[in-house]
C-alpha positions as CSV (number, residue, x, y, z in Angstrom):
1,X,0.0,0.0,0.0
2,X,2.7,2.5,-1.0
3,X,0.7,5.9,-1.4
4,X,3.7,8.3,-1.5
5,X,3.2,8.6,-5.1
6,X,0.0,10.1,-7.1
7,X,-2.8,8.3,-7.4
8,X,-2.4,5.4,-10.3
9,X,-5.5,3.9,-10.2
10,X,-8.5,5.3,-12.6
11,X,-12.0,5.8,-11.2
12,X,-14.8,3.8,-13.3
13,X,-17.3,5.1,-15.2
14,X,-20.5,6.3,-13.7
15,X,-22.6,3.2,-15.8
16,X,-20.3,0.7,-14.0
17,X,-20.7,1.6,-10.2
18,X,-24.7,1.6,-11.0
19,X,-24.1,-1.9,-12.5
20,X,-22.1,-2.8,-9.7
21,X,-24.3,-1.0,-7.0
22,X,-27.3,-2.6,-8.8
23,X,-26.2,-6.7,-9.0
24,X,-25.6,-6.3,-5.0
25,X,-29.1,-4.2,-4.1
26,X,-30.5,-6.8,-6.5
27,X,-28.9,-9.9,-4.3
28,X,-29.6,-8.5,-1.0
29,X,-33.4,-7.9,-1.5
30,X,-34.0,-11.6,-2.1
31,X,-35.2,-13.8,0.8
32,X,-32.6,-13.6,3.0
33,X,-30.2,-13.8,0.7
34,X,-27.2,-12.5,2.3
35,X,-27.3,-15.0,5.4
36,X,-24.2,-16.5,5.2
37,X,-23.6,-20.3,3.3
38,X,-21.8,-23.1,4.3
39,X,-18.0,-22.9,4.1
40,X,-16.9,-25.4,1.9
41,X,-14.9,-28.4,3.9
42,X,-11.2,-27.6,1.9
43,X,-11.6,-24.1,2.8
44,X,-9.9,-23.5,6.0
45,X,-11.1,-20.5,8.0
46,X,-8.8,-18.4,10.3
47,X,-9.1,-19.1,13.6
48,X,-9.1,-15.4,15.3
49,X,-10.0,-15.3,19.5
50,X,-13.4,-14.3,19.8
51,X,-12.3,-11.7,22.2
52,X,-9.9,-9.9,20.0
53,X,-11.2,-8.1,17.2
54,X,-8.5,-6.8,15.0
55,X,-7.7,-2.9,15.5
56,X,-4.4,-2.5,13.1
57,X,-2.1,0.1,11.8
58,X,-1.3,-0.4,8.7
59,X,2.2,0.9,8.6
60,X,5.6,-0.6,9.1
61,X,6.6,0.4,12.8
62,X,10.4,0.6,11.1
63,X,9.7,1.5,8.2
64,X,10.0,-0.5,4.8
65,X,13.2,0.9,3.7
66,X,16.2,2.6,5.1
67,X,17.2,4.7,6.9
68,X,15.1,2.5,9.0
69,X,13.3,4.4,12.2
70,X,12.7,4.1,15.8
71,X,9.5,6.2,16.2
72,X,8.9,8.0,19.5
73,X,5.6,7.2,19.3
74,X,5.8,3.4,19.2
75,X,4.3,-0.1,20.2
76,X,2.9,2.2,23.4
77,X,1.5,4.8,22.0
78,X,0.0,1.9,19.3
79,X,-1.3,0.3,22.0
80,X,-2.8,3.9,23.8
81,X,-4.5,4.7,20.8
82,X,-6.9,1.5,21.3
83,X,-5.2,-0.8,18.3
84,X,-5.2,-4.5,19.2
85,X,-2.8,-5.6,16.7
86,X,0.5,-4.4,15.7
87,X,1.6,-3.8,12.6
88,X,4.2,-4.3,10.9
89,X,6.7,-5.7,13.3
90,X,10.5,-7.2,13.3
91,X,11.2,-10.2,15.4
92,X,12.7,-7.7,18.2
93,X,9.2,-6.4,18.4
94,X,8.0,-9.2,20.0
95,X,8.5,-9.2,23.5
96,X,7.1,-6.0,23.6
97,X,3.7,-6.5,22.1
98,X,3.7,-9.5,24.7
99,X,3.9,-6.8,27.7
100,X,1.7,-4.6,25.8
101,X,-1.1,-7.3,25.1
102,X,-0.8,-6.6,21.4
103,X,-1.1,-9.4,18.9
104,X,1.4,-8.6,15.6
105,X,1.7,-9.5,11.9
106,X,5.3,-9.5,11.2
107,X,6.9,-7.9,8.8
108,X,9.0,-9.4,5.9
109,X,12.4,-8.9,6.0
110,X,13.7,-5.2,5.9
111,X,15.3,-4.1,2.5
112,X,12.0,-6.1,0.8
113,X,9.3,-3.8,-1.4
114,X,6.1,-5.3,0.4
115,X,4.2,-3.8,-2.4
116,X,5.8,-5.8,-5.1
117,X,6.2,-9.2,-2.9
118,X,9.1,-11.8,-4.0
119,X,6.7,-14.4,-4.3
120,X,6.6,-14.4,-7.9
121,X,10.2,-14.3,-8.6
122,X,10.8,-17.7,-6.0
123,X,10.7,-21.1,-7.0
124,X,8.6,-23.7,-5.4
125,X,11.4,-24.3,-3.0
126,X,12.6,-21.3,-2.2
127,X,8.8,-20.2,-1.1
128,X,8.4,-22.9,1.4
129,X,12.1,-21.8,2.7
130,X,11.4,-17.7,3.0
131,X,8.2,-18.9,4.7
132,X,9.6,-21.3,7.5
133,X,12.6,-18.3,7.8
134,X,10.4,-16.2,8.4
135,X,7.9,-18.2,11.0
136,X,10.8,-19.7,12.7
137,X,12.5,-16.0,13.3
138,X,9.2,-15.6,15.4
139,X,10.3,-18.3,18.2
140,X,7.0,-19.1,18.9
141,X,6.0,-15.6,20.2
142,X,2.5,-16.0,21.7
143,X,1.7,-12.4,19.9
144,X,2.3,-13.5,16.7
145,X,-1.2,-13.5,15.0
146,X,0.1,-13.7,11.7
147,X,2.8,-13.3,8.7
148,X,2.2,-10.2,5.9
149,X,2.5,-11.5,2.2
150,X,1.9,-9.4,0.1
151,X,-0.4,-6.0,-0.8
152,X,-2.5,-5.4,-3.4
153,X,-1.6,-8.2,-6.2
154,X,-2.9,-8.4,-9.5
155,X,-4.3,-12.2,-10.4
156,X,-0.8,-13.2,-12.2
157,X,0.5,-13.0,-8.5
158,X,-2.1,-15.8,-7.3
159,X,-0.7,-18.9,-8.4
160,X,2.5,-17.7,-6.5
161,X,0.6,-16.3,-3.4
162,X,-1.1,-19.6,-3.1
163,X,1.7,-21.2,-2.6
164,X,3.1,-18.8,0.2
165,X,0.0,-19.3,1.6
166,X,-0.1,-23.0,1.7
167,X,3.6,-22.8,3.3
168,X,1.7,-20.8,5.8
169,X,-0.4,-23.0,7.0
170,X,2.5,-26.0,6.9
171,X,5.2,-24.4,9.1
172,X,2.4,-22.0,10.9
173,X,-0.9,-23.6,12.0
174,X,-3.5,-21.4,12.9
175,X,-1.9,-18.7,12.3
176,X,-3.0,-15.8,9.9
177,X,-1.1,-15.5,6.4
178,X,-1.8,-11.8,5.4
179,X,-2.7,-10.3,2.1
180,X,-4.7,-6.9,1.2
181,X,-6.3,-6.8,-2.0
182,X,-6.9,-3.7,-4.4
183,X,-10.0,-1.9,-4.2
184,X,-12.6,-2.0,-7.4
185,X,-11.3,1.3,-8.5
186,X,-8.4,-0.1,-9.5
187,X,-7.9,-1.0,-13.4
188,X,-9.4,-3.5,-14.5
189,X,-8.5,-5.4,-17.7
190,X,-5.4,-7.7,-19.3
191,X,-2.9,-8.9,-16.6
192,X,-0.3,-7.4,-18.8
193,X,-2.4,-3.8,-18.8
194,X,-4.1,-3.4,-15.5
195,X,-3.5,-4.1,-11.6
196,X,-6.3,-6.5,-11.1
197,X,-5.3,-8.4,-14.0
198,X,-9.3,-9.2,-14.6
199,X,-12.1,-7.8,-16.3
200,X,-14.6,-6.8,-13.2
201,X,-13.8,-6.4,-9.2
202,X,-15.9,-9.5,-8.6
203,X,-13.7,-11.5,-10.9
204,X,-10.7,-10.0,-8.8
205,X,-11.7,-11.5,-5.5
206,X,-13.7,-14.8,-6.9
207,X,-10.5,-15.9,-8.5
208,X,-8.6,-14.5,-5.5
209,X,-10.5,-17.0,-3.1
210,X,-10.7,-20.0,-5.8
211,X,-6.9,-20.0,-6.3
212,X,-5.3,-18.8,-3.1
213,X,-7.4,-20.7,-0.7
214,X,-6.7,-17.4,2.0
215,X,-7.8,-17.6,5.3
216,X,-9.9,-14.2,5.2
217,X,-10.5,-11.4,2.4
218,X,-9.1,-8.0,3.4
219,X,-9.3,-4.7,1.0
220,X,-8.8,-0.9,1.1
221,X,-11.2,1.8,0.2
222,X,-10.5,5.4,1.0
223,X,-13.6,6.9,-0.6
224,X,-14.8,8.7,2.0
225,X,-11.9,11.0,1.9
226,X,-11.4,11.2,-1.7
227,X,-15.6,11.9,-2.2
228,X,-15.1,14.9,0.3
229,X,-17.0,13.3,3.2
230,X,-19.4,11.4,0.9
231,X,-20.2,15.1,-1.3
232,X,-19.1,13.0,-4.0
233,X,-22.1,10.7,-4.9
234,X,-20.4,9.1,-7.8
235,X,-17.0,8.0,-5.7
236,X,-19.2,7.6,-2.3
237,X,-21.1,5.1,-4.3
238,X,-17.3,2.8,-4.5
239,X,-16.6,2.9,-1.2
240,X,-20.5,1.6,-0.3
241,X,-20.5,-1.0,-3.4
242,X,-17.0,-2.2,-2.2
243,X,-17.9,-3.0,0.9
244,X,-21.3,-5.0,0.0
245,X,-19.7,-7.0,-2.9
246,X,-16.7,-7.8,-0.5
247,X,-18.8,-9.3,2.3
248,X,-20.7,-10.6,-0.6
249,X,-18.1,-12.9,-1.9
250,X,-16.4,-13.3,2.2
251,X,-20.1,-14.8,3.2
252,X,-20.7,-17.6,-0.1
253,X,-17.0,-18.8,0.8
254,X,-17.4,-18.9,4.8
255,X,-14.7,-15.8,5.1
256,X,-14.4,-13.3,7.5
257,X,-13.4,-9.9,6.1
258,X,-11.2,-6.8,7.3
259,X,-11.5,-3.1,6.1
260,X,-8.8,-0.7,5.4
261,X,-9.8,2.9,5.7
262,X,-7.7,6.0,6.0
263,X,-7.3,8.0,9.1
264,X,-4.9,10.5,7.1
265,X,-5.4,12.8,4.3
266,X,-5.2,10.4,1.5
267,X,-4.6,13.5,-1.0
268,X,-4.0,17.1,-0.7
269,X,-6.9,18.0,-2.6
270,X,-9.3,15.5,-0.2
271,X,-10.6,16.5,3.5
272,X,-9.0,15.7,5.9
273,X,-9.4,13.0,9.3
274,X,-12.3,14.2,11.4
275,X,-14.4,12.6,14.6
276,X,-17.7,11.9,12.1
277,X,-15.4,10.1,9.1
278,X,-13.7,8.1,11.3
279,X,-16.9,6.7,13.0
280,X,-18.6,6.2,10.1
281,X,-16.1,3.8,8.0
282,X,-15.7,2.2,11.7
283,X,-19.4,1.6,12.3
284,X,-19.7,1.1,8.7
285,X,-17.4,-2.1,8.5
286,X,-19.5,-3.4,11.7
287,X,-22.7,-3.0,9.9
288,X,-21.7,-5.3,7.4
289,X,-20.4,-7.9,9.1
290,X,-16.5,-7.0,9.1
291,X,-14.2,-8.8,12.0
292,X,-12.0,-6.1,11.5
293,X,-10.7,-2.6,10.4
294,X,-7.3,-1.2,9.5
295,X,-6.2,2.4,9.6
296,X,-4.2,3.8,6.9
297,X,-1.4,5.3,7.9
298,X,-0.6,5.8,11.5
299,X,3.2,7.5,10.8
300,X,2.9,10.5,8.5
301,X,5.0,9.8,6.0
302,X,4.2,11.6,2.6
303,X,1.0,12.5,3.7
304,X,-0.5,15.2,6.1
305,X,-2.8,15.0,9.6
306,X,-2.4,11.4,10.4
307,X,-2.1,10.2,13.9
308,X,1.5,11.0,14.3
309,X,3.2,13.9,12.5
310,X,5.8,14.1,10.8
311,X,7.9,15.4,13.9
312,X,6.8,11.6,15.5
313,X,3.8,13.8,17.7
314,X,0.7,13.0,18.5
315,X,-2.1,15.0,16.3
316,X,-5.9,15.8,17.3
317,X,-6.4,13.0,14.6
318,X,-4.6,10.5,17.5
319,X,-6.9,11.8,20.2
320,X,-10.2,11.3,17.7
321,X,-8.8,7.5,16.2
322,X,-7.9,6.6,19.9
323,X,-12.3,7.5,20.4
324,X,-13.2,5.0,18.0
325,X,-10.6,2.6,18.8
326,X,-11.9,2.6,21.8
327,X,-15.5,1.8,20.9
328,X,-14.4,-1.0,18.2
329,X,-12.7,-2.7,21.3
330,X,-15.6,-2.9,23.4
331,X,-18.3,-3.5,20.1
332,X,-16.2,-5.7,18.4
333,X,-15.7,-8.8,19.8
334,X,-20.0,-8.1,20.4
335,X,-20.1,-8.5,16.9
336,X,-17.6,-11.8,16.7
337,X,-20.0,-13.5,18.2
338,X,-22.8,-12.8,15.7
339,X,-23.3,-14.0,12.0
340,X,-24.3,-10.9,9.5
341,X,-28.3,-11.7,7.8
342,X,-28.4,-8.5,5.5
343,X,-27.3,-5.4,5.2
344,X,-30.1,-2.5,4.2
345,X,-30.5,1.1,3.9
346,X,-33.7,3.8,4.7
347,X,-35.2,5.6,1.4
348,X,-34.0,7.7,0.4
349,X,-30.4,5.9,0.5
350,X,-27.0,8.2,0.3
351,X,-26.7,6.2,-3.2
352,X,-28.5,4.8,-5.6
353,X,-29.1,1.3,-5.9
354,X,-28.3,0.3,-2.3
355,X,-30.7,-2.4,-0.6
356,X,-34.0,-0.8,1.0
357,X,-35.5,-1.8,4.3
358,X,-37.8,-3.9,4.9
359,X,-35.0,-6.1,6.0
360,X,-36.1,-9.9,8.4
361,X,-36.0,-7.8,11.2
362,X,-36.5,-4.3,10.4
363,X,-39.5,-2.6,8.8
364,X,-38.5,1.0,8.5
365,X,-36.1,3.4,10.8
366,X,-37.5,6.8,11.4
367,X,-34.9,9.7,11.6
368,X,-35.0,13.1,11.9
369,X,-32.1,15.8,12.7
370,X,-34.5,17.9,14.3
371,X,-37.7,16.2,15.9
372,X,-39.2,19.7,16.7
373,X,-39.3,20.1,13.4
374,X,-37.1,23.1,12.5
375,X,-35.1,21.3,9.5
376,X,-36.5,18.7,7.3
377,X,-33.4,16.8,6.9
378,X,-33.8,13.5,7.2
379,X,-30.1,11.8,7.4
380,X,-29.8,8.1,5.7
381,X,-29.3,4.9,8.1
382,X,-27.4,1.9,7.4
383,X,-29.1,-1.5,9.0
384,X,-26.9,-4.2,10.2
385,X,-29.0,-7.9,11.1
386,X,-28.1,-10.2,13.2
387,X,-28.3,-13.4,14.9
388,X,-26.2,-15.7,17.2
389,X,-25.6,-19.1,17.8
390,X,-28.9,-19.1,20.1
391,X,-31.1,-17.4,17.9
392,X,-31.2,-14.2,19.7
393,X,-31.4,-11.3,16.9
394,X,-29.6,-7.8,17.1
395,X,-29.1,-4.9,14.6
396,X,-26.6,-2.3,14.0
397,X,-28.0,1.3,12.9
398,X,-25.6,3.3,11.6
399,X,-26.1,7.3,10.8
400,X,-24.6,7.9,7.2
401,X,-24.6,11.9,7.4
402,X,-21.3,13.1,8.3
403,X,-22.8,16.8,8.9
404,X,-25.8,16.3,11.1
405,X,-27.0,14.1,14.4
406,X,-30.2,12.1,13.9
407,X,-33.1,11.2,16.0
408,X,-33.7,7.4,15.6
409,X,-36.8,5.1,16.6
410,X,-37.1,1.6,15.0
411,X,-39.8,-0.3,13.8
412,X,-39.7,-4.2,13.6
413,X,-41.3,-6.3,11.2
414,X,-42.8,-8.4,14.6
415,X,-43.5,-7.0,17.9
416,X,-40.5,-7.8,20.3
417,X,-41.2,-7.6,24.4
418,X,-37.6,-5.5,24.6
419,X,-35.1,-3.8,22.8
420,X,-31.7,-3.3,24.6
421,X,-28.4,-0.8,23.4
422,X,-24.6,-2.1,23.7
423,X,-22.6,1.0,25.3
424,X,-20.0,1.3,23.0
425,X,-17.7,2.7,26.6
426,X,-18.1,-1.2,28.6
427,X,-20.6,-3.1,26.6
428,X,-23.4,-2.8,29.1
429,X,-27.1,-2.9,28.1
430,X,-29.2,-0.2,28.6
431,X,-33.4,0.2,27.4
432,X,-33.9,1.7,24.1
433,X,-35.9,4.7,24.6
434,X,-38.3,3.8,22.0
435,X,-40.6,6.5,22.9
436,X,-38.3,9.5,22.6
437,X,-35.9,8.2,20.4
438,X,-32.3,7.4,20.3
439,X,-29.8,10.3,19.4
440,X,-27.0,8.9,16.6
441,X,-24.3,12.1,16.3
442,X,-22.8,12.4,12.4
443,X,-21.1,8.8,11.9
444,X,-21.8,7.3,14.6
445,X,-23.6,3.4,15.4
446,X,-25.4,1.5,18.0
447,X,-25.8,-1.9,18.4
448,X,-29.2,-2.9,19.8
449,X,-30.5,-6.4,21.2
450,X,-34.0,-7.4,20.3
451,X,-35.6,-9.8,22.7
C-alpha cells in the first residue's frame, strides 16, 4: 500500500458503479439472501479469538526501507491509541507486544518492497524456505497472529501467493497468512495492462479465493476521503458498493473480512481525518459484518494530519482514532459472536441502488435531525442484522450523514417484548428509549439487542 506517489488507479465510469451498485441491491433484496452459506470443507477458516477483534495500523513500525526508524511514538502509544494488533513488526518487536497485550503480523524482512512481494520471482522451494525463515524468526511468540505476504496483487500474483500461503499453514498452523487486495477502482483489464489483471472487481476477488485458498479477504477503500465526506455521490457510491460486494463474496465462501480505511489525508486536494469520518467507516465495517478494520497510515509519512506527525507527535487525529478505537474494542468482539443476515439502507439511500429496508427484522427506521421540526433533513441509516448461535437477533443502525446528528426510533417487522443498546464505553445494556428516540451524532452506530 505505497501511497507516496500520485494516485495510479483510474475511477470507473458512472454506468459501471450503478451496474455494480445494482447486481448487489438486487442480491440483498431476495429472501434472506445475504445470510451466510456453508463454508466449503477444503476451505480452511482463520481461527481469530473471539475476544480480539483486530484494531491494526497499517504501517511498518520501522519502516520499509532505510534509513530505517525508531519512532517515538511506538508499540505504546499503538497500544494507547486502542489498536489491538500491531503492525508491521520485526522479530525484536515481539517481546514487547507481549507486555503490551498486542497481537502482531510480522513484517517481511527489511530491504523487501512489500508492495511488489518476491513471491513471484521464488521457485517452489525457495517459497516454502522464506516462509519457514520467516515463521521460525518468530520463536514461537504468543503475539504473533500472523505473517504479511503481500499487498495489493494483481491475479498473475495468485498462483504464487497460493503457494506462500499453503507454506503458511504448513510451518504456521492457525496462524494468519496476510494479504490486502486492491479496491474496485483499480484497473481492471489484461494482466499485462491493468492491476487486477481481470475484467470486473468481482472477478478480482472470486479468482482470489478459488486459487489462493486465503484464510480471510481483506481490501482498502478510502472513498470517504477522496468523495469529500461522501459530497461526491459518484466516488461515495465505490466505497458503499466495495464493501457490500466484499462481504458478498467473504459470506458464499465462509470468510471473515477486514476493512482498510484512512485516518490521514489520502490527497491534498481531499478532506481531511475528522471525529464523524472516522466513525462512520468504523461503524460502517461493523454494519456489514467485518471482523476487522485497518487504519491507513498511522506514521505521516508523505502524507499530512495522520495520527503522528511528521515530527513523530501525537495530532488531534490520534486523540479522535484513539475514540473510536476505543469503541471498536468494546463492540467488536460483540459483533464476533454474531453472523451478518443482510445489510439494508432507509429511502432515500446516500446512493442509488443500495438495498431498501424492509429487512427480516427491520420494517422501517425513522430519523429526523430535528424532531421539533425546525429542518427537514432527514439523514440516511445503514441496517446491520443479526443473529447468534442461540437465535437471539440484534441490529446495528448506523447514521450515514457526516454533517448532522439524527433522532432514531425503530420499527420491527414483529412485535418484540424488549429492545436493549450495547454502550460502545463497557458493553453494558441499557433500554432503548423507544418512545423519545435514540440520538446517533454524524457517523456514529449502535448496536441494539432485540428480545
Amino acid at each position: 500500500m505505497n501511497r507516496t506517489t500520485p494516485v495510479r488507479r483510474a475511477l470507473p465510469a458512472l454506468w459501471m458503479i450503478g451496474v455494480l451498485l445494482g447486481g448487489i441491491g438486487g442480491a440483498l433484496r431476495a429472501d434472506d439472501a445475504s445470510a451466510p452459506s456453508q463454508a466449503a470443507p477444503d476451505v480452511p477458516t482463520f481461527v481469530c479469538p473471539t475476544d480480539l477483534f483486530p484494531i491494526l495500523p497499517w504501517d511498518a513500525l520501522h519502516n520499509w526501507k532505510a534509513p530505517y526508524r525508531n519512532p517515538e511514538n511506538g508499540l505504546p502509544s499503538i497500544a494507547e491509541c486502542g489498536f489491538t494488533l500491531a503492525g508491521f513488526v520485526t522479530p525484536e518487536d515481539l517481546p514487547l507486544c507481549e507486555k503490551l497485550g498486542l497481537r502482531a503480523i510480522m513484517a517481511l524482512p527489511r530491504g523487501d518492497q512489500p508492495w511488489a512481494g518476491p513471491w513471484t520471482r521464488l521457485t517452489d522451494d525457495q517459497i516454502d524456505r522464506r516462509v519457514r525463515e520467516i515463521v521460525e524468526r518468530s520463536e514461537g511468540s504468543p503475539a504473533v497472529l500472523g505473517y504479511y505476504l503481500m499487498d495489493e496483487p494483481g491475479a498473475p500474483a495468485f498462483p504464487a501467493l497460493a503457494k506462500a500461503v499453503a507454506a503458511v499453514k504448513k510451518h504456521a498452523p492457525g496462524k494468519l497468512a496476510y494479504i490486502n487486495l486492491f479496491p474496485s477502482y483499480a484497473t481492471v483489464g489484461a494482466p499485462d495492462k491493468s492491476q487486477l489483471g481481470t475484467a470486473s472487481y468481482t472477478e478480482y476477488l472470486e479468482r482470489f479465493v478459488a486459487e489462493v485458498n486465503p484464510q480471510l479477504l481483506s481490501y482498502d477503500n478510502y472513498m470517504v476521503q477522496y468523495s469529500d465526506d461522501l459530497q461526491d455521490a459518484a466516488r461515495a457510491a465505490i466505497y458503499y458498493a466495495d464493501l457490500l460486494e466484499v462481504r458478498r463474496v467473504a459470506q458464499e465462501h465462509g470468510l471473515p473480512f477486514w476493512n482498510i480505511v484512512s485516518c490521514n489525508q489520502i490527497r491534498k486536494p481531499t478532506t481531511i481525518p475528522s471525529p464523524a469520518n472516522l466513525a462512520f467507516q468504523a461503524y460502517t465495517t461493523l454494519a456489514a459484518g467485518g471482523r476487522g478494520v485497518s487504519w491507513y497510515k498511522y506514521y505521516q509519512g508523505g502524507y499530512a494530519y495522520a495520527p503522528i506527525d511528521a515530527e513523530g507527535k501525537k495530532t488531534e487525529t490520534w486523540q479522535h482514532l484513539r475514540v473510536v478505537n476505543r469503541q471498536l474494542q468494546t463492540l467488536g468482539p460483540l459483533v464476533n459472536r454474531l453472523t451478518s443476515t443482510g445489510v439494508f439502507f432507509t429511502s432515500p439511500p446516500p446512493v442509488e441502488e443500495l438495498p431498501p429496508l424492509p429487512g427480516r427484522l427491520v420494517e422501517q427506521v425513522e430519523s429526523k435531525a430535528s424532531p421539533r421540526g425546525i429542518i427537514e433533513a432527514k439523514p440516511p441509516i445503514m441496517v446491520g442484522e443479526f443473529r447468534d448461535d442461540d437465535g437471539a437477533d440484534y441490529v446495528m443502525l448506523v447514521n450515514l450523514s457526516l454533517e448532522r446528528s439524527t433522532n432514531v426510533k425503530l420499527v420491527t417487522v414483529e412485535p418484540h417484548d424488549a429492545k436493549q443498546v450495547f454502550s460502545a464505553v463497557d458493553g453494558r445494556l441499557v433500554p432503548l428509549d423507544e418512545q423519545n428516540g435514540h440520538w446517533l451524532p454524524a457517523g456514529q452506530g449502535m448496536l441494539i439487542r432485540i428480545d
